[in-house]
Jmol script that loads the backbone (N, CA, C; Angstrom):
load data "model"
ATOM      1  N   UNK A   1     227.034 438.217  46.874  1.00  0.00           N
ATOM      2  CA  UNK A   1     225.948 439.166  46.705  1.00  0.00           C
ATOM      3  C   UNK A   1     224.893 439.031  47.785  1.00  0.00           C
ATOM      4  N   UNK A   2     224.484 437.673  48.011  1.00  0.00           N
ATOM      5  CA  UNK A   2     223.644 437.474  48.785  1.00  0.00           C
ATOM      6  C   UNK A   2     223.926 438.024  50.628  1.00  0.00           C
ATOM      7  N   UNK A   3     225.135 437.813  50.657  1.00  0.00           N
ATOM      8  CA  UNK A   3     225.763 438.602  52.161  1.00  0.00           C
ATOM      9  C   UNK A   3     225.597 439.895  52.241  1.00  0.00           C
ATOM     10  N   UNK A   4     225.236 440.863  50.837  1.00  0.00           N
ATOM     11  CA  UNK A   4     225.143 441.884  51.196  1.00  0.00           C
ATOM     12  C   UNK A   4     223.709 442.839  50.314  1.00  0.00           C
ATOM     13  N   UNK A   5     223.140 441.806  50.721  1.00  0.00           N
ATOM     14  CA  UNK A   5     221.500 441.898  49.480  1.00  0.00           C
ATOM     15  C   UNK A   5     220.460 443.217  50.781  1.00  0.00           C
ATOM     16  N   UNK A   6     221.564 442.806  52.146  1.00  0.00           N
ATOM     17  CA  UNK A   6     220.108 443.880  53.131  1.00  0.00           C
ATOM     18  C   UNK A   6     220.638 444.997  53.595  1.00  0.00           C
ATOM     19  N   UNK A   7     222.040 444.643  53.414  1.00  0.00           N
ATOM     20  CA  UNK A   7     222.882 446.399  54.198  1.00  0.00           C
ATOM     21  C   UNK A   7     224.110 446.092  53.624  1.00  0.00           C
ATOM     22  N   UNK A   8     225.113 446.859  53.424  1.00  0.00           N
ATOM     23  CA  UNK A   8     226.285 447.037  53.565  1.00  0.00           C
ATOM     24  C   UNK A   8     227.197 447.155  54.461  1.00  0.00           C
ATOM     25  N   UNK A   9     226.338 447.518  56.305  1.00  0.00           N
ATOM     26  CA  UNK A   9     226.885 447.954  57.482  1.00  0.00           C
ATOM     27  C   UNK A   9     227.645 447.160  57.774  1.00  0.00           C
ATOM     28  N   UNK A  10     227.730 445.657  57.766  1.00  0.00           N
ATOM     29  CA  UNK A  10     229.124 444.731  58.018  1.00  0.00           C
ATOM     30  C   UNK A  10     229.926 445.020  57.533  1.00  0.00           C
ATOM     31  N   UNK A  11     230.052 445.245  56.181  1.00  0.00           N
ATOM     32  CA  UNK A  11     231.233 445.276  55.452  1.00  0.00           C
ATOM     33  C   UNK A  11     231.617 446.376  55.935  1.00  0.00           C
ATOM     34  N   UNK A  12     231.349 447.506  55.807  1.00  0.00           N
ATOM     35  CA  UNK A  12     231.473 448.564  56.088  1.00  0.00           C
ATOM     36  C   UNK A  12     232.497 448.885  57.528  1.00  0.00           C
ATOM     37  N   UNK A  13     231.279 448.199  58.662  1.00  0.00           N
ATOM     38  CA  UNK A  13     232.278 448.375  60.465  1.00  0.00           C
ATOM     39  C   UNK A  13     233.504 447.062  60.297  1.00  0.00           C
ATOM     40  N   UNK A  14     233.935 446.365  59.382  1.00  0.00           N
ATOM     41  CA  UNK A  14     234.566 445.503  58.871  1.00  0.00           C
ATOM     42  C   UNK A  14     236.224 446.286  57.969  1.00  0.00           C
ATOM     43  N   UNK A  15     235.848 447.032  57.288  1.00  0.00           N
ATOM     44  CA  UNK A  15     236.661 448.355  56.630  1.00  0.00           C
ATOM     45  C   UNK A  15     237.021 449.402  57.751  1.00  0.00           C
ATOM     46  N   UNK A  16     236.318 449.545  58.438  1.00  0.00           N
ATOM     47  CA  UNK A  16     236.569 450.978  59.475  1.00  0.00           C
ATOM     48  C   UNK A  16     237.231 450.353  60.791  1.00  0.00           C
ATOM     49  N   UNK A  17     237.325 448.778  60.676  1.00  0.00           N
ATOM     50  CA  UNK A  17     238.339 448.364  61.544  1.00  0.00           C
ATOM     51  C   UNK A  17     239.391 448.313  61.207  1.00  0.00           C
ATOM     52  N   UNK A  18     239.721 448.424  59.989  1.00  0.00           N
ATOM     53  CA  UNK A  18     241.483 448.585  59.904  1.00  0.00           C
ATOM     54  C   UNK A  18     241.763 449.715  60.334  1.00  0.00           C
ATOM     55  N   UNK A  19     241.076 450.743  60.301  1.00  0.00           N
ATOM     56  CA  UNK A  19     241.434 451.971  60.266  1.00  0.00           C
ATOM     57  C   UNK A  19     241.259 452.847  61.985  1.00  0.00           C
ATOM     58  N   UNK A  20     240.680 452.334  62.508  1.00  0.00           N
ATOM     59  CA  UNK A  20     240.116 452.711  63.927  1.00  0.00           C
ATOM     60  C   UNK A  20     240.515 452.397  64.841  1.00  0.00           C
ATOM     61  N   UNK A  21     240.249 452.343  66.215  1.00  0.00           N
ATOM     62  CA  UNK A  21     240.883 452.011  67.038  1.00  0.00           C
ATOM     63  C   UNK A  21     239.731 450.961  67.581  1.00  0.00           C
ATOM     64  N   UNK A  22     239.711 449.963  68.020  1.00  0.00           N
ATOM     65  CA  UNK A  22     238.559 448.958  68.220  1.00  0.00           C
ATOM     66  C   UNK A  22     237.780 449.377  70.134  1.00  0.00           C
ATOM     67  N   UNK A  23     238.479 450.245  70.508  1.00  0.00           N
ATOM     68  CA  UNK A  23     237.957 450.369  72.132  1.00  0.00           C
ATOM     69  C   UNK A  23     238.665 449.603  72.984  1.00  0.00           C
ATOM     70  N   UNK A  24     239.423 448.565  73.187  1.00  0.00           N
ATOM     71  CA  UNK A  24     240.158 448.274  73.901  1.00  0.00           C
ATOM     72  C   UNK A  24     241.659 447.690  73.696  1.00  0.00           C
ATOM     73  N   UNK A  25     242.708 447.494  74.199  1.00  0.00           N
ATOM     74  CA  UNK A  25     243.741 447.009  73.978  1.00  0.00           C
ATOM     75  C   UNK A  25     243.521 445.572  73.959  1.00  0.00           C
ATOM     76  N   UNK A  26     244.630 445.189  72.902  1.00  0.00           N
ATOM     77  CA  UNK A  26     244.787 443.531  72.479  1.00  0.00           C
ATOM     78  C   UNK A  26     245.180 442.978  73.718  1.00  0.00           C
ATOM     79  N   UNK A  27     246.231 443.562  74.697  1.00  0.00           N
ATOM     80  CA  UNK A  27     246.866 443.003  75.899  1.00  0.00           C
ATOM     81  C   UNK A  27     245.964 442.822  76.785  1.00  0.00           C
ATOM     82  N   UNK A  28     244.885 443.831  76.860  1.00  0.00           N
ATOM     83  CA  UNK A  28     243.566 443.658  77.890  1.00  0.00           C
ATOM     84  C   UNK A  28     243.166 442.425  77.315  1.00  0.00           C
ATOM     85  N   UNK A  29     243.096 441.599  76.625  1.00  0.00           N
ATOM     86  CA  UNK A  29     242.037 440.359  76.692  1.00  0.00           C
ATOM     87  C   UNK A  29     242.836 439.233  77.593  1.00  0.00           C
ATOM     88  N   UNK A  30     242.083 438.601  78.408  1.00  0.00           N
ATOM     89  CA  UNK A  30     242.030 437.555  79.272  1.00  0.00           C
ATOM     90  C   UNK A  30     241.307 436.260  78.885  1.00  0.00           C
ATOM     91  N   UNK A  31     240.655 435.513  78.140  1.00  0.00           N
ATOM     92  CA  UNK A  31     240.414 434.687  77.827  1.00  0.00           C
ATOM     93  C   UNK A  31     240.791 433.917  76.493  1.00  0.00           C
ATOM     94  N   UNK A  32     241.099 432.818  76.352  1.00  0.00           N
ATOM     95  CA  UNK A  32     241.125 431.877  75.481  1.00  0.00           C
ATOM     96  C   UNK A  32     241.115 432.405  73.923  1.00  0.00           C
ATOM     97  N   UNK A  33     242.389 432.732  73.392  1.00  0.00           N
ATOM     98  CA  UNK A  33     241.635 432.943  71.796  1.00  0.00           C
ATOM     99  C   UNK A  33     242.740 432.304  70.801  1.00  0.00           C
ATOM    100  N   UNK A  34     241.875 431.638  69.791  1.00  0.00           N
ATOM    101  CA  UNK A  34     242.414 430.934  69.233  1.00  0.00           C
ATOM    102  C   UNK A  34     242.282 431.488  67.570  1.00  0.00           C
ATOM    103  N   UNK A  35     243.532 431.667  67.196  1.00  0.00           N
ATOM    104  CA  UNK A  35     243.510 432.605  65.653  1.00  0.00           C
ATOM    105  C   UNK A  35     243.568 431.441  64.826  1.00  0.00           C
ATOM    106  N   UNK A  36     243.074 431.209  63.541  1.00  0.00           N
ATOM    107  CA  UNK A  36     242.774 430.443  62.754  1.00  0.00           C
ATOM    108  C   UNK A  36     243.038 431.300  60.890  1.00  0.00           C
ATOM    109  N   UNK A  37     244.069 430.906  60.493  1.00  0.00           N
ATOM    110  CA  UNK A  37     244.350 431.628  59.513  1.00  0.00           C
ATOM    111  C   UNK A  37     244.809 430.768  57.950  1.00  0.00           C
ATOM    112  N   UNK A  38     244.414 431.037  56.495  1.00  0.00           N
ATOM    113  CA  UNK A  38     244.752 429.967  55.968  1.00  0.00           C
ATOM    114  C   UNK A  38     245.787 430.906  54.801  1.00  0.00           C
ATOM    115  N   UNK A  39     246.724 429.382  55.035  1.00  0.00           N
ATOM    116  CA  UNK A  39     247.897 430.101  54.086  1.00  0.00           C
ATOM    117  C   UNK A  39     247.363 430.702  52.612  1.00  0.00           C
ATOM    118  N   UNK A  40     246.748 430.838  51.932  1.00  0.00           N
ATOM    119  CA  UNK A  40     246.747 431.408  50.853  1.00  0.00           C
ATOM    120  C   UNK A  40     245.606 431.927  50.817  1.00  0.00           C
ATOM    121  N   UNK A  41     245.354 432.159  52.089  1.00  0.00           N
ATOM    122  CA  UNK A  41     244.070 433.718  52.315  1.00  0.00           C
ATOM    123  C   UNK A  41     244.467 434.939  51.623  1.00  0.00           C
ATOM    124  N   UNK A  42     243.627 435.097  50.506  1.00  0.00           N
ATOM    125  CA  UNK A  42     243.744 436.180  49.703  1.00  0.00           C
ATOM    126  C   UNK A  42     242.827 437.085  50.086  1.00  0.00           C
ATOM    127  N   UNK A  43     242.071 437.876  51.311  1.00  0.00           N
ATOM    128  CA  UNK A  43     242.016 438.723  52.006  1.00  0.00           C
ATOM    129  C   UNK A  43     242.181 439.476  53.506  1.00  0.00           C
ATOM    130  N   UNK A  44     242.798 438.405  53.808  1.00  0.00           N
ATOM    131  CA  UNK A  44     243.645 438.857  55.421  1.00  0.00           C
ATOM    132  C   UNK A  44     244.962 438.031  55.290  1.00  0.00           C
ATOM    133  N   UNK A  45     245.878 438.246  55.071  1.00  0.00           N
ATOM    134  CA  UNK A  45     247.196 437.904  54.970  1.00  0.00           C
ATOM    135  C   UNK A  45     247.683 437.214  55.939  1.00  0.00           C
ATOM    136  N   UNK A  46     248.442 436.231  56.159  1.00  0.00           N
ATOM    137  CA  UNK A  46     248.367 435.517  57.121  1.00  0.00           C
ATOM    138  C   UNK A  46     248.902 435.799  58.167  1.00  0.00           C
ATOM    139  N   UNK A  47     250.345 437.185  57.774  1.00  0.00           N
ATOM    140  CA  UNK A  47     251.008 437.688  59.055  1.00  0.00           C
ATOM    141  C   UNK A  47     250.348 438.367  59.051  1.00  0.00           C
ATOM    142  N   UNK A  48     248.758 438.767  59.260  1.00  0.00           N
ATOM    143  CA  UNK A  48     248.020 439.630  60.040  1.00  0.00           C
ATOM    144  C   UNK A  48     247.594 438.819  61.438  1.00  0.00           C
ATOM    145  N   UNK A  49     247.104 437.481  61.312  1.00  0.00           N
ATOM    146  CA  UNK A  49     247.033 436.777  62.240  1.00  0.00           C
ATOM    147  C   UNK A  49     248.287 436.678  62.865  1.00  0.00           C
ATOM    148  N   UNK A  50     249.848 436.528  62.353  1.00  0.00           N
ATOM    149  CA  UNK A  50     250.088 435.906  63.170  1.00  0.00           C
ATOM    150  C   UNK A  50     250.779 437.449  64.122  1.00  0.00           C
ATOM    151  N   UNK A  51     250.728 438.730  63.645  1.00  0.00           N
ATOM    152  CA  UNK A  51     250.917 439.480  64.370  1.00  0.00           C
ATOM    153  C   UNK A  51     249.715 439.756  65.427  1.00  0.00           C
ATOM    154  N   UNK A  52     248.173 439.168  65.376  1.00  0.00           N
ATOM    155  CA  UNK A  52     247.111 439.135  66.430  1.00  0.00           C
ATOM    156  C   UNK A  52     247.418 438.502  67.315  1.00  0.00           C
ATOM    157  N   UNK A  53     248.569 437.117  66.801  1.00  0.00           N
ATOM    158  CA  UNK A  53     248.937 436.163  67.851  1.00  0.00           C
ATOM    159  C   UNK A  53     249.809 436.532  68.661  1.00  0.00           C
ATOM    160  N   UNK A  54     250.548 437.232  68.269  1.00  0.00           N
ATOM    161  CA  UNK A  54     251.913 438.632  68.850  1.00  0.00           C
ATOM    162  C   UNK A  54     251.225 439.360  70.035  1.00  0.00           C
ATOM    163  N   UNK A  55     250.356 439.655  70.298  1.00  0.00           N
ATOM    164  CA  UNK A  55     249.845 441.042  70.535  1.00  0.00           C
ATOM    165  C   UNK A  55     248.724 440.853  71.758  1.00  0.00           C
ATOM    166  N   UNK A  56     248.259 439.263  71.300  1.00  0.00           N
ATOM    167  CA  UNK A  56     247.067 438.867  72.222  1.00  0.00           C
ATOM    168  C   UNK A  56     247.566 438.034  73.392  1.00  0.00           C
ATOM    169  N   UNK A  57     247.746 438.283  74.462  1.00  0.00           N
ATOM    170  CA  UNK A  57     248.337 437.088  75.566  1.00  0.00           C
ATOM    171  C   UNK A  57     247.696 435.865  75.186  1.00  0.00           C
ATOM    172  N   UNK A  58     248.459 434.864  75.475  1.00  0.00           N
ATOM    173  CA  UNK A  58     248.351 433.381  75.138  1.00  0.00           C
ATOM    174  C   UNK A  58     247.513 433.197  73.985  1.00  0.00           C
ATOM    175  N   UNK A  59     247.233 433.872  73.183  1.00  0.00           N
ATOM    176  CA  UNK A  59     246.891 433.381  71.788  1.00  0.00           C
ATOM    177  C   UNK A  59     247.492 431.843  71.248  1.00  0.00           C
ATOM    178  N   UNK A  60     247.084 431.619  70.644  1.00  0.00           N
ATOM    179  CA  UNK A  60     247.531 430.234  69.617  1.00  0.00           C
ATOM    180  C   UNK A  60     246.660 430.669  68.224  1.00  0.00           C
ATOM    181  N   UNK A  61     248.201 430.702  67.438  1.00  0.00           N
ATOM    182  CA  UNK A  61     247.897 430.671  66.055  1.00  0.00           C
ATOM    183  C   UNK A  61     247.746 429.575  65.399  1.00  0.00           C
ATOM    184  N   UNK A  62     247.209 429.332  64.544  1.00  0.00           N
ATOM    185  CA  UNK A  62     246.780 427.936  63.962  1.00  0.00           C
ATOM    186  C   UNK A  62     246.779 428.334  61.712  1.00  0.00           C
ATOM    187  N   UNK A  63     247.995 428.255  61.249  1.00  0.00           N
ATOM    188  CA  UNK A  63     248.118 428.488  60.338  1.00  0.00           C
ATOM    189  C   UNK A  63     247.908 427.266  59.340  1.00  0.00           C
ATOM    190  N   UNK A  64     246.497 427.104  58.327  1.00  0.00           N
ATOM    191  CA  UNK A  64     246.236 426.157  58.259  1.00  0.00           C
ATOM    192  C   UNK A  64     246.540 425.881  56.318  1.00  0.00           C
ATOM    193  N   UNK A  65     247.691 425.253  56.437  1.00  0.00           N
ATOM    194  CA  UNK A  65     248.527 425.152  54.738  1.00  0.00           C
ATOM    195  C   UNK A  65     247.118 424.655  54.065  1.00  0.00           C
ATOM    196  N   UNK A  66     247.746 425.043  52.750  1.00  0.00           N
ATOM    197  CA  UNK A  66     246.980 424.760  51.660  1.00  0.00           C
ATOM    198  C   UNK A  66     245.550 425.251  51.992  1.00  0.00           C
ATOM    199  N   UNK A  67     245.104 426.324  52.867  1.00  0.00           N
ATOM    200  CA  UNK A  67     243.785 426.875  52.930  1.00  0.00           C
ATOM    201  C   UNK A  67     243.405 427.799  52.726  1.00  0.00           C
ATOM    202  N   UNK A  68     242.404 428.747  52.083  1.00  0.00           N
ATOM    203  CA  UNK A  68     242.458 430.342  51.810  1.00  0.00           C
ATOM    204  C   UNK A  68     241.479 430.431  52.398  1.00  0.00           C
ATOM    205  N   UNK A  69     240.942 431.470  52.485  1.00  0.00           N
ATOM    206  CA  UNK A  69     240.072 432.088  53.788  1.00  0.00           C
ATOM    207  C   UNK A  69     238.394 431.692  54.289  1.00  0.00           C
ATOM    208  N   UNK A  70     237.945 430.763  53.086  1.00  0.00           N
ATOM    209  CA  UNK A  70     236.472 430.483  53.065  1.00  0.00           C
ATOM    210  C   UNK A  70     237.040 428.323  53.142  1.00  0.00           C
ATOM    211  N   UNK A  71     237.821 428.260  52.661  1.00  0.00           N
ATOM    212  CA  UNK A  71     238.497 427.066  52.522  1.00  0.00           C
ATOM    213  C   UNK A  71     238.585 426.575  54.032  1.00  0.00           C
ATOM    214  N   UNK A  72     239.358 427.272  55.205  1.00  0.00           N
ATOM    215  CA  UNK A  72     239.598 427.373  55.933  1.00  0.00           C
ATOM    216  C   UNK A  72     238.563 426.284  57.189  1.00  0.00           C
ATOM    217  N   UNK A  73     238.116 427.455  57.140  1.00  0.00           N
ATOM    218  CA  UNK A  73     236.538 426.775  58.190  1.00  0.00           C
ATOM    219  C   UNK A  73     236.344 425.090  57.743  1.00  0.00           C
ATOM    220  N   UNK A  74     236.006 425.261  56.527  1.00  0.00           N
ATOM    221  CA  UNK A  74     235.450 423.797  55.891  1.00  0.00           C
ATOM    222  C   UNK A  74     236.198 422.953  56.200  1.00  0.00           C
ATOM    223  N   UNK A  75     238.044 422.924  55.743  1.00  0.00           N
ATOM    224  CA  UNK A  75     238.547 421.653  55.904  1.00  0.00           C
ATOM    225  C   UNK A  75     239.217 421.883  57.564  1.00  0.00           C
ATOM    226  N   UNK A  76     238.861 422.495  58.281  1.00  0.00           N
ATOM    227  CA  UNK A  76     239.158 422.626  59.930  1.00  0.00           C
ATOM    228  C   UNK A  76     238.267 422.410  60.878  1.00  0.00           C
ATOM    229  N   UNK A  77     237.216 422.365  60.048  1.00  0.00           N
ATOM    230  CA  UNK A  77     235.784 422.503  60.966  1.00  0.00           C
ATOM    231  C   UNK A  77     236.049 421.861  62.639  1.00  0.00           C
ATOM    232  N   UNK A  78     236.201 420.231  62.330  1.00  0.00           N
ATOM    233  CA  UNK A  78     236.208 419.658  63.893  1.00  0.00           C
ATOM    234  C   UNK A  78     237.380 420.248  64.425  1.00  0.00           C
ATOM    235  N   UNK A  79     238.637 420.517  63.808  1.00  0.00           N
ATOM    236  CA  UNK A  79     239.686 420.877  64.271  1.00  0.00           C
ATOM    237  C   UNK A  79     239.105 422.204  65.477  1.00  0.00           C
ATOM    238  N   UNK A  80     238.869 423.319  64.836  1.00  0.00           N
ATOM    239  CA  UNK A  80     238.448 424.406  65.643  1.00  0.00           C
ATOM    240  C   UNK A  80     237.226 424.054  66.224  1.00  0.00           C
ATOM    241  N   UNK A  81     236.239 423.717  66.228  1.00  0.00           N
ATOM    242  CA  UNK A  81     235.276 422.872  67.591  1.00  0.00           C
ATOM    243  C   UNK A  81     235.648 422.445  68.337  1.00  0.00           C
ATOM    244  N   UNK A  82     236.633 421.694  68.591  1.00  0.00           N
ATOM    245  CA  UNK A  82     237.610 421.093  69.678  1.00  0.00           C
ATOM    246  C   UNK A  82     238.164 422.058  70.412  1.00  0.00           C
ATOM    247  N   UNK A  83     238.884 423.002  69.854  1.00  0.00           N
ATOM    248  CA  UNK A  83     239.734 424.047  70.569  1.00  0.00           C
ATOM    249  C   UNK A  83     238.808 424.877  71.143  1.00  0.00           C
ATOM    250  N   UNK A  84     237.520 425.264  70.311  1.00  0.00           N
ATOM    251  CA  UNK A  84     236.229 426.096  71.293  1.00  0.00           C
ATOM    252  C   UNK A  84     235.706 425.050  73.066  1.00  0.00           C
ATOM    253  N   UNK A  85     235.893 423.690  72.265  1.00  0.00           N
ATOM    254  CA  UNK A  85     235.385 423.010  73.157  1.00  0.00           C
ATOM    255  C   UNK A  85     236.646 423.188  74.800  1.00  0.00           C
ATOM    256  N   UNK A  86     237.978 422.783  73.699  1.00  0.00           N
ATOM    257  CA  UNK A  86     238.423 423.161  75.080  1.00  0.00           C
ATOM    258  C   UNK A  86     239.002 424.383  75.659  1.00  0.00           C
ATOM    259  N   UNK A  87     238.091 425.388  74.827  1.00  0.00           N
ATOM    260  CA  UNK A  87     238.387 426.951  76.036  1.00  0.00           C
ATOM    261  C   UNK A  87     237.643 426.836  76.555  1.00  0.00           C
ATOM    262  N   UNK A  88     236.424 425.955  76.545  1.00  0.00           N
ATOM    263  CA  UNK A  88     235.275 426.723  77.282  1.00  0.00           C
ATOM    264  C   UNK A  88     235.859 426.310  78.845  1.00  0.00           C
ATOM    265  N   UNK A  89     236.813 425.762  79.181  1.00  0.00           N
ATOM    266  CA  UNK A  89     237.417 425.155  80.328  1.00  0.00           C
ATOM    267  C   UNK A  89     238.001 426.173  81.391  1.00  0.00           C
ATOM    268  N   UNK A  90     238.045 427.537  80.464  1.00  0.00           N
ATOM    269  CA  UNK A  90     239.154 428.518  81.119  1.00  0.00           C
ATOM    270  C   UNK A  90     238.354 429.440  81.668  1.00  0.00           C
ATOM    271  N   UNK A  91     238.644 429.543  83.498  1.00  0.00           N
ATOM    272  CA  UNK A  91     237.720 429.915  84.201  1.00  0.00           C
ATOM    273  C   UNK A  91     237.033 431.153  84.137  1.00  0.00           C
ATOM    274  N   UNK A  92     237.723 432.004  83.172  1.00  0.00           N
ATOM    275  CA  UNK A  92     236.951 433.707  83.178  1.00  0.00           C
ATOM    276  C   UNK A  92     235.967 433.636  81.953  1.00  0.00           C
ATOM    277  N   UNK A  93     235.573 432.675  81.403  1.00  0.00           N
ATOM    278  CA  UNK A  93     235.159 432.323  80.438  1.00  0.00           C
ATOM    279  C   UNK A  93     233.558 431.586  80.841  1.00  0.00           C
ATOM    280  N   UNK A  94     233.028 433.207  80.961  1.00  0.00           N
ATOM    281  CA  UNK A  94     231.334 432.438  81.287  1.00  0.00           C
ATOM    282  C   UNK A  94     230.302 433.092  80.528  1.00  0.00           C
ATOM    283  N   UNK A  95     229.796 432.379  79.599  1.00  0.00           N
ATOM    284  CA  UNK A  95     228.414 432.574  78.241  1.00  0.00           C
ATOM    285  C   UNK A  95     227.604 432.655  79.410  1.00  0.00           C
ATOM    286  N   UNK A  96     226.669 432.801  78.636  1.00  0.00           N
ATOM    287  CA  UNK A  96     225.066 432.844  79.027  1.00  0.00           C
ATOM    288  C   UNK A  96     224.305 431.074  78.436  1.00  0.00           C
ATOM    289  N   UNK A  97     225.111 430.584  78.149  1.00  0.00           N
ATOM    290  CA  UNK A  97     224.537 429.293  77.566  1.00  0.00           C
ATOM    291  C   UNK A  97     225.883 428.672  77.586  1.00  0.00           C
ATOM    292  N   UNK A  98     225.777 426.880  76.987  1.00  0.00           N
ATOM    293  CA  UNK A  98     227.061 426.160  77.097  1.00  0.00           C
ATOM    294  C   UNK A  98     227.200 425.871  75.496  1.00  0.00           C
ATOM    295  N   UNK A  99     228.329 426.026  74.909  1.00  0.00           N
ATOM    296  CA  UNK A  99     228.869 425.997  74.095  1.00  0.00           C
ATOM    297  C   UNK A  99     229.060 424.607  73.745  1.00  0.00           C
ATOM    298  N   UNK A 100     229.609 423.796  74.327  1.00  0.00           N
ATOM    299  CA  UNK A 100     230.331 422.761  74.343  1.00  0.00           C
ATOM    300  C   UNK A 100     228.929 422.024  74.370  1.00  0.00           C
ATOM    301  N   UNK A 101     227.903 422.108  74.810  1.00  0.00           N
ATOM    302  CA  UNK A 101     226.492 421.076  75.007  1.00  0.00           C
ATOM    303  C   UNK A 101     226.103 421.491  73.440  1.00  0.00           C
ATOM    304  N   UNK A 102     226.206 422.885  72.926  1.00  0.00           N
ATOM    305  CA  UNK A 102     225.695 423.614  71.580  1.00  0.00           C
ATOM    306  C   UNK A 102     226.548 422.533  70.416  1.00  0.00           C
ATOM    307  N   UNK A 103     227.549 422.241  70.929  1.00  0.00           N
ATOM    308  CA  UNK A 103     228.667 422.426  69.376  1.00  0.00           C
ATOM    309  C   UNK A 103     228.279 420.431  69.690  1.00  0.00           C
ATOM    310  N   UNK A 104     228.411 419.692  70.775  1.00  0.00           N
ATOM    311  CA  UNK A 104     227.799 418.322  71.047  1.00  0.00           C
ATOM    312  C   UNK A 104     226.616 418.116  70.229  1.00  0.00           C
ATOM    313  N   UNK A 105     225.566 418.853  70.842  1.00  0.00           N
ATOM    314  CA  UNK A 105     224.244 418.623  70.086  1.00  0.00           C
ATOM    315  C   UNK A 105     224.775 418.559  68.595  1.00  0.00           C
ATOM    316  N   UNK A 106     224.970 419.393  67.658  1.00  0.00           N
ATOM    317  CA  UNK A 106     225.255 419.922  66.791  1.00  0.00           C
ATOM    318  C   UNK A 106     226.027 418.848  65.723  1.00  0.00           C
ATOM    319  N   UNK A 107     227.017 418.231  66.464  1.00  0.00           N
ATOM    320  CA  UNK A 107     227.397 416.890  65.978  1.00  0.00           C
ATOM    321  C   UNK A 107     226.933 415.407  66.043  1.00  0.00           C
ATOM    322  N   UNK A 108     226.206 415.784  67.039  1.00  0.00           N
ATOM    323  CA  UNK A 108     225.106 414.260  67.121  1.00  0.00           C
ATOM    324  C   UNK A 108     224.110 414.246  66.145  1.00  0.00           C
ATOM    325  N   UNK A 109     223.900 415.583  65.535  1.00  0.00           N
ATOM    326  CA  UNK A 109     222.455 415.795  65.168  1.00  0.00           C
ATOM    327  C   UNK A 109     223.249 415.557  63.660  1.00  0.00           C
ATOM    328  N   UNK A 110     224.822 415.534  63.222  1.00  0.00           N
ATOM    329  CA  UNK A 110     224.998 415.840  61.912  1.00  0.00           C
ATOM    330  C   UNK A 110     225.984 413.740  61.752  1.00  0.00           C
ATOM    331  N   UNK A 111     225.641 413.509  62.960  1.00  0.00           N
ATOM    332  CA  UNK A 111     226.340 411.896  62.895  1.00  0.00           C
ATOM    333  C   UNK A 111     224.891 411.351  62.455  1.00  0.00           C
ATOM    334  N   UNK A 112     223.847 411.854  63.111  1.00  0.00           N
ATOM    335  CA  UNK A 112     222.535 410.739  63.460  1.00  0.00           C
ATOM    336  C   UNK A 112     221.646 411.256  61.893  1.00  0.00           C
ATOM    337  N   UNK A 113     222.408 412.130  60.697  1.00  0.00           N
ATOM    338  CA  UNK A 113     221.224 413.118  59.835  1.00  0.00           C
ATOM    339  C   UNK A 113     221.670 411.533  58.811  1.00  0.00           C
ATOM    340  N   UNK A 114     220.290 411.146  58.377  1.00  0.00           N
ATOM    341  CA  UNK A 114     220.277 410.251  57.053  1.00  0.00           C
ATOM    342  C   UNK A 114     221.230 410.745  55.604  1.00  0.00           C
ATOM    343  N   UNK A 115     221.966 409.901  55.033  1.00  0.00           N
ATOM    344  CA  UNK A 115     222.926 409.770  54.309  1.00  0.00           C
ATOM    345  C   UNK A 115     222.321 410.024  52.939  1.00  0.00           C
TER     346      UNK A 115
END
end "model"
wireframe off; spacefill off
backbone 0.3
color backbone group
């Protein structure tokens, strides 16, 4: 409830992506992407990812057993930080800030937080 207490517009451009065409082709992407999908995701099915992984050059699917879709993140967390950490390596791949100093901080600050 609380995700959708100020608009509906996520959900919404979220729904109108199944249905639409997103503006560019899957084959056009050039950088690093890493699909993250959990087997007993009861709202994106898991061969939806792994047909993104089909479709996207050098994708890596990462099908993560015994996880459903909010599950996922939680018991993968460092797993997928690592893999962000090491795209940020791949040369067409330039933020406006560093990721890898972001997602560092981020774990020092959650090693060094009182127990």
């Amino acid at each position: 409830r609380r995700a959708l207490e100020h608009s509906l517009d996520g959900w919404v451009d979220d729904d109108l992506a199944f249905v639409q065409p997103w503006g560019f082709s899957l084959e056009s992407i050039q950088v690093p992407v890493h699909i993250w999908q959990g087997e007993h995701d009861r709202l994106v099915p898991w061969s939806h990812g792994q047909w993104l992984a089909e479709h996207i050059p050098g994708a890596r699917f990462n099908l993560a057993k015994g996880e459903g879709h909010f599950s996922l993140g939680v018991a993968n967390r460092d797993q997928i930080l690592d893999a962000l950490i090491d795209s940020q390596q791949h040369p067409r791949l330039k933020l406006p800030f560093d990721p890898v100093e972001m997602l560092l901080e981020e774990r020092r600050e959650r090693t060094d937080a009182p127990t």
